[in-house]
C-alpha positions as CSV (number, residue, x, y, z in Angstrom):
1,X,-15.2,-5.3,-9.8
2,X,-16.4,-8.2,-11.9
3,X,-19.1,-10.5,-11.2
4,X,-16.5,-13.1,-10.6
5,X,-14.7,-11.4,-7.9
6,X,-18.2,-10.0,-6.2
7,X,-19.3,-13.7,-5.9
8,X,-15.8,-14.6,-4.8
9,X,-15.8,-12.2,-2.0
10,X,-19.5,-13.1,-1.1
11,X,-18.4,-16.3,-0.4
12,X,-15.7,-15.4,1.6
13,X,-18.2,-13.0,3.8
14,X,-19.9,-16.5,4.8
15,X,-17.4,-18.1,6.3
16,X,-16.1,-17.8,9.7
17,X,-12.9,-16.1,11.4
18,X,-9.7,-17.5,9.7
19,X,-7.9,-16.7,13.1
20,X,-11.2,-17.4,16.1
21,X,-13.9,-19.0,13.9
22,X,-16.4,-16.0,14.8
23,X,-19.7,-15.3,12.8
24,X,-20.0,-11.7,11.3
25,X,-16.3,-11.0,9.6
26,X,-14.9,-7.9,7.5
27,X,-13.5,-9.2,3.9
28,X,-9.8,-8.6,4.9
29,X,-7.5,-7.8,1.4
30,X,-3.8,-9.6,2.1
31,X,-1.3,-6.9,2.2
32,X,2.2,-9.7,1.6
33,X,3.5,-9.4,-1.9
34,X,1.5,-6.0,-2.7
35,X,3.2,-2.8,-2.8
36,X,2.2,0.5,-0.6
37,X,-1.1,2.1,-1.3
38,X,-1.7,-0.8,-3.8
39,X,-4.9,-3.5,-2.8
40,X,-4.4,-6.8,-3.5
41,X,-6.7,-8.9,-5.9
42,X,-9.9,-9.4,-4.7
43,X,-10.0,-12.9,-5.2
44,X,-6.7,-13.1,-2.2
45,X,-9.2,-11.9,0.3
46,X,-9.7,-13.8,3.4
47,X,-12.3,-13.9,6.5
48,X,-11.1,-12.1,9.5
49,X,-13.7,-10.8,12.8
50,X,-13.9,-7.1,13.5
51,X,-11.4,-7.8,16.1
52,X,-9.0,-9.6,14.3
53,X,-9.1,-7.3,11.2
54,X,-9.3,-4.1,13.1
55,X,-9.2,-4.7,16.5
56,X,-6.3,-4.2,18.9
57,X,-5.2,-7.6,18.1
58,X,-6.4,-7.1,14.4
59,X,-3.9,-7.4,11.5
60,X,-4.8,-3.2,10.8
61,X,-4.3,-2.6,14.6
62,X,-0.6,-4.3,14.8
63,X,0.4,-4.0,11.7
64,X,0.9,-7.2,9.7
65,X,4.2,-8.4,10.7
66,X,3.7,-7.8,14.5
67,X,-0.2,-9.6,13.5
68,X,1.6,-13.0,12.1
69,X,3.9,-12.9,15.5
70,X,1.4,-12.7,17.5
71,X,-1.2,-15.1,16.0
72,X,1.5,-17.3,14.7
73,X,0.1,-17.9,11.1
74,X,0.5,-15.3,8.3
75,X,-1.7,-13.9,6.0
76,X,-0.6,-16.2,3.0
77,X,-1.2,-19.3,5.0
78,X,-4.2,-17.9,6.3
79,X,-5.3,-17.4,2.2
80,X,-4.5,-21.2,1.3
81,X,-6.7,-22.2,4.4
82,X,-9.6,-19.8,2.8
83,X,-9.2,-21.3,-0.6
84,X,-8.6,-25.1,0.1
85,X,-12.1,-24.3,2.2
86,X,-14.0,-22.8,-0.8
87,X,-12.8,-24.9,-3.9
C-alpha cells in the first residue's frame, strides 16, 4: 500500500457511517465493478459502522445487491458521497 492510499484510507476511517452517520466505522472496499476474489482500489473505500458493513443489515451480512435494496443507495453512490466529502 502506498503512502497515498494509507492516508486516503485514514481519512476515510474519520468520517462517519455513509448509511447511519455512526462514530467508530470499518474501511468498507466497494465490491461493484470488481471481479470475484479481486479488492477494489483502496482509494474506492468508503465508511460504513460495524453494523452496516458486517452486521445483519451490513453490505457482508446481505450480500451487496440485497444491501442496496434494502438501504436504497448503492455502493457507487455511496463512494461519490465519500469523495465529494473529502476533496
Amino acid at each position: 500500500m502506498t503512502k497515498a492510499e494509507k492516508d486516503h484510507m485514514g481519512k476515510v476511517a474519520q468520517l462517519p457511517c455513509a448509511v447511519c452517520g455512526a462514530h467508530g466505522v470499518h474501511v468498507h472496499h466497494i465490491r461493484t465493478g470488481v471481479g470475484m476474489g479481486r479488492r477494489a482500489s483502496n482509494f474506492d473505500t468508503l465508511p460504513l459502522c460495524p453494523e452496516h458493513h458486517q452486521g445483519n443489515t451490513g453490505i457482508h451480512g446481505m450480500g451487496r445487491k440485497a444491501w442496496e435494496r434494502y438501504h436504497g443507495i448503492t455502493e457507487v453512490e455511496l463512494l461519490e458521497k465519500t469523495k465529494e466529502i473529502l476533496s
